[in-house]
N, C-alpha and C positions, 0 to 999 in steps of 0.2 A: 330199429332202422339201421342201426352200425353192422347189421349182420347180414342186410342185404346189399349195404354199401360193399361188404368187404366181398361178398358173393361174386357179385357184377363186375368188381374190377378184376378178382382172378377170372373169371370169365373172359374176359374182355384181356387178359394180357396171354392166357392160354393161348386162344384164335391167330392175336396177333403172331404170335412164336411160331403158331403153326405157319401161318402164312410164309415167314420168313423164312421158314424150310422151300416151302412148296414153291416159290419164284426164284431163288437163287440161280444165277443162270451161269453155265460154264463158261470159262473163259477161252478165246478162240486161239488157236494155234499157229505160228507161222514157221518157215523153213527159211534157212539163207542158206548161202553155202562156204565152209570155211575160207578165212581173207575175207571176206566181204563185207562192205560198209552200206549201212540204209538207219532210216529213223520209222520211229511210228509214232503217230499221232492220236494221243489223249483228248475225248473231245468231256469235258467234264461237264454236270449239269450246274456248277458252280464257282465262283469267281473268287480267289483268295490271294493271300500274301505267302505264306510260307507253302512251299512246292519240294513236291520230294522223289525220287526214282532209288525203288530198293528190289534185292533180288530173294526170294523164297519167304521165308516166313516175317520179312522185316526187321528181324531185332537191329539191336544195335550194331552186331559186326555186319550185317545186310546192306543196311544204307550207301546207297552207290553216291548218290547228292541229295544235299538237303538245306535250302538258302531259298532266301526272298525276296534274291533279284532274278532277275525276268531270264540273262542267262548264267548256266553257270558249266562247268568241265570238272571231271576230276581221270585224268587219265585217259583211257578208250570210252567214257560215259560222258555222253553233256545231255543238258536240256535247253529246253528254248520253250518261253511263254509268254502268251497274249491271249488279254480280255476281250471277249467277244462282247457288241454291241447288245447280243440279249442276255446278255449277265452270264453266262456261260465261259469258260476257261479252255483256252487248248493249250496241252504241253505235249510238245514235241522232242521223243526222248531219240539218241542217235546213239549208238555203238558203232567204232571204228574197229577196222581189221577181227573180225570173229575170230575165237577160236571156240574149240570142243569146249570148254571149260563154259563157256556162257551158255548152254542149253542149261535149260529150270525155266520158272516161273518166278515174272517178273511182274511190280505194280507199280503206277505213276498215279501220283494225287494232289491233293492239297489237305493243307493241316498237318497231323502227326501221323506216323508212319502207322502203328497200332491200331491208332482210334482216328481213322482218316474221314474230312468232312465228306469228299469226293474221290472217287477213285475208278479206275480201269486197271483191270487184271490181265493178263495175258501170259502164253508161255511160247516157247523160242528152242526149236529144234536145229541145229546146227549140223550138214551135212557135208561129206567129201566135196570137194568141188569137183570131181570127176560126175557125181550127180545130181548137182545143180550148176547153172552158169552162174561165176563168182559178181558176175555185173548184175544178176535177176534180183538181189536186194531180197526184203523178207517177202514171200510167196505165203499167204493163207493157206492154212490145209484144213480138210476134212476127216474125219473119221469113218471107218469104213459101215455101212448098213446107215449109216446115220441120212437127217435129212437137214439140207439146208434152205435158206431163202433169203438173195443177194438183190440189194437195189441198185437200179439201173440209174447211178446218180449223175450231173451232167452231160441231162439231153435235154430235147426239147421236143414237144409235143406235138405227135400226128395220129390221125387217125387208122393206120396201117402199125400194130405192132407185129415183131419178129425177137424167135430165137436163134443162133446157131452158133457151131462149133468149129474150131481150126480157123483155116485163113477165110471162110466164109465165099468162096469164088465157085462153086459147082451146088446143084442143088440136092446135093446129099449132105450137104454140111448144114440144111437148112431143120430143124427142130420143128419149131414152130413158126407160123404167120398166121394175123387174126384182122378182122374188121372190129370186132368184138373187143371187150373190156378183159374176158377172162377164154382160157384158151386152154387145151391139154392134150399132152401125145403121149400117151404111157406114165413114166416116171416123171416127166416134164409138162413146166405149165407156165404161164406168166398172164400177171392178175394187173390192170390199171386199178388202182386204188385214187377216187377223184380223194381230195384233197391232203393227204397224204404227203410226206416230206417230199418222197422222190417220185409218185407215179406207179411207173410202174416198179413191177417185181418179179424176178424168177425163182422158181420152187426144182428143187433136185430131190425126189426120194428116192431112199433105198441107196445110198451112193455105191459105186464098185471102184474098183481099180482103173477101169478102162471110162472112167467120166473123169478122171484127169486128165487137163489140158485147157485150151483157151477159147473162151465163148465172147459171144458180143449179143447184145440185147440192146433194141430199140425202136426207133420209130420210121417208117417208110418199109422199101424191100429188103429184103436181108441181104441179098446181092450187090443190092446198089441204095444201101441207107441214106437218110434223109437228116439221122442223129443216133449217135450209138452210145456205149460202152463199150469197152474191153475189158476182160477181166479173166483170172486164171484162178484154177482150183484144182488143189492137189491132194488126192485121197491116198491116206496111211490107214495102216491096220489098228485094230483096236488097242490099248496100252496094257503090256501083258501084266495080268494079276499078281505077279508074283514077286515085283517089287513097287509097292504102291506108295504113292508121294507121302508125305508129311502135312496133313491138313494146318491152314494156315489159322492165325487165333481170330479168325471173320466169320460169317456165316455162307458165304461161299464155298464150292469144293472146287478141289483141282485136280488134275492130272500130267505129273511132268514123268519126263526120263529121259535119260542121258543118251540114251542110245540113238541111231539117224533113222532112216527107212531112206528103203528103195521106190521109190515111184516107177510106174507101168514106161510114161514118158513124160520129157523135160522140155517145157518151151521157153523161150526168154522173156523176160521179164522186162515191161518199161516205167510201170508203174510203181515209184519208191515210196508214198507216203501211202497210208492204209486208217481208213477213219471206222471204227467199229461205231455203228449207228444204232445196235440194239443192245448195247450193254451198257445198262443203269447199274450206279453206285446200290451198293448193299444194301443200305439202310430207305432207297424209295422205293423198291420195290414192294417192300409192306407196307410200306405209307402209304401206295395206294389203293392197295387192299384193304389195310385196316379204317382208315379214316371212313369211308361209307359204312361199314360194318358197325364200329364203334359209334355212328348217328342214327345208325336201325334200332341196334340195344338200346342204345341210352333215351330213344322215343319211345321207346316200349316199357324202361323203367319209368318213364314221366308217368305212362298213360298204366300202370300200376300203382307206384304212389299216389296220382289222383283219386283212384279208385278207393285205394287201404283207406284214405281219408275220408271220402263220401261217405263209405260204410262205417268210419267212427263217428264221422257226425251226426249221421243218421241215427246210430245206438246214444247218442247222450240225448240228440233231442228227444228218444224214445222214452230215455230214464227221465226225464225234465217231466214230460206229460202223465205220466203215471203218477208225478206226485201233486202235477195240479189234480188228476184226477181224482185221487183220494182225500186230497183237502175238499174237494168241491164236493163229493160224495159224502163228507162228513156234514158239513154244510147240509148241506137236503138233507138228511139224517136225521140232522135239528127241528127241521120246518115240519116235516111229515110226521103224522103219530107213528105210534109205536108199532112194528112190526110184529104178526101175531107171533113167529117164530123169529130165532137168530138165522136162520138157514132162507128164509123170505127175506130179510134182509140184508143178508148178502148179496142175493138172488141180483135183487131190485135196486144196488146201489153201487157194489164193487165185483172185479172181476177178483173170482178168487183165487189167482195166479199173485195179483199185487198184496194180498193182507198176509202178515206173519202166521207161521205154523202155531203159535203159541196164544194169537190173538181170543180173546172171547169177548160175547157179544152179549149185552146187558141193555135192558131198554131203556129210556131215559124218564 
């Protein structure tokens, strides 16, 4: 049995690993533009003492702050933290005056920087301020061909949803309007999702150059909304191959470069805080894969080892009866005369699978 025990857990740890390849999800990009001050906001799935903001692979010269009170500065870097009522952590990290030197990839967590309990990943592209407005604060960007899908988070709910693009005031800026839950115009779509953090949601595939810019998604007309959002998105080309980042020591991959992009066009920017709502820490992502995985197998080794067992107890009670059978067979043996042959009396009293090869038969 130690050899099916040892089976099942490399079993069971293989899966997991795999899984922890298979969700790791990228970390989102944003743009500022050099001079420029904003924060972004870590929303973490967990509540801790020791909080940390480091830049690239973490080690030890990385660490930008790392302290266990709620705020703390070290130069153009601070943090700011507070425990959410559902146990949940947001750090809010702030860089003053950008320059070129802080484009990379940066992580806010809690616990140790290495081996973090909680974490958000992200990476930070830093542009001329001739190509972004230095007041637009960090801008999310896209990747080009890629697809995304943004929630439409403080609104409120009606029966009319709408997408559109620009200032929204003419009906060509209009995307989508639906009566309906789920809606789509080409590359564009937006899905109410009932119970769902935020409702609804819009889908962008295929991104280009020319779906940069600022959309609003919500509920009522699009012209003359009822409850909206705003929100900008700025699509860059893909990160050229040919100097690829430094994977970091997580299970996560990344993508950083030093260099800016040119975007199609620039709008301003009023929104400075930025909550990534779909990026889970490292380590739950397989947790929620593996955990149902690991109670399928482990029902299935029960419902084996019950079995291996049935089937031995079945073979000893099998050996048990064979040997009352042969004492009881001897027994009658006793009582009955004598057999005219040995081969009759075998016949008539034992199966001849149970008596020894060597046995003989003598009458009494």
């Amino acid at each position: 049995m130690n050899l099916h025990h040892l089976v099942f857990f490399c079993v069971i740890s293989a899966l997991c690993a795999g899984n922890a390849g298979l969700v790791s999800a990228k970390p989102n990009t944003y743009a500022i533009a050099e001079g420029g001050t904003d924060s972004i906001k870590c929303t973490l799935t967990l509540s801790g003492n020791m909080k940390f903001f480091c830049k690239d692979e973490c080690k030890a010269e990385d660490i930008l702050i790392k302290t266990e009170d709620v705020r703390a500065q070290s130069g153009r870097f601070s943090i700011k933290y507070k425990n959410e009522s559902s146990g949940r952590g947001i750090l809010r990290v702030t860089i003053t005056n950008v320059s070129k030197s802080d484009s990379g990839r940066y992580r806010c967590g809690l616990g140790k920087t290495l081996a973090p309990k909680s974490y958000r990943d992200f990476e930070v592209r830093v542009l001329d301020a001739a190509l972004l407005d230095v007041n637009s604060g960090f801008t999310r960007t896209e990747t080009k061909g890629g697809d995304i899908t943004y929630p439409c988070s403080d609104t409120v709910y009606g029966s009319r949803k709408f997408l559109c693009k620009g200032e929204c005031k003419k009906q060509d800026d209009i995307l989508l309007e639906t009566e309906g839950n789920k809606a789509e115009n080409g590359r564009y779509s937006i899905e109410y999702r009932e119970k769902s953090v935020f409702g609804l949601y819009v889908t962008i595939t295929q991104l280009t150059k020319s779906d940069t810019g600022w959309y609003r998604c919500g509920y009522g007309t699009a012209l003359s909304p009822d409850s909206y959002k705003r929100f900008q998105i700025i699509v860059i080309d893909v990160p050229s191959a040919s100097t690829p980042p430094t994977p970091p020591p997580t299970t996560q991959s990344f993508s950083s470069s030093s260099g800016g992009f040119t975007p199609s066009s620039v709008f301003p920017e009023t929104t400075h805080y930025l909550t990534d709502v779909s990026c889970l820490p490292g380590y739950f992502l397989p947790l929620v894969v593996c955990v149902p995985l690991v109670s399928v197998l482990f029902a299935v080794f029960l419902l084996l080892l019950f079995k291996w067992k049935m089937r031995r107890n079945a073979g000893l009670n099998t050996g048990g009866n064979a040997d009352n059978l042969h004492s009881e067979a001897y027994v009658t043996y006793r009582k009955h005369p004598p057999a005219s042959t040995c081969e009759d009396s075998v016949y008539q009293n034992l199966d001849p699978a149970s008596m020894d090869q060597d046995q003989t038969c003598s009458p009494v």
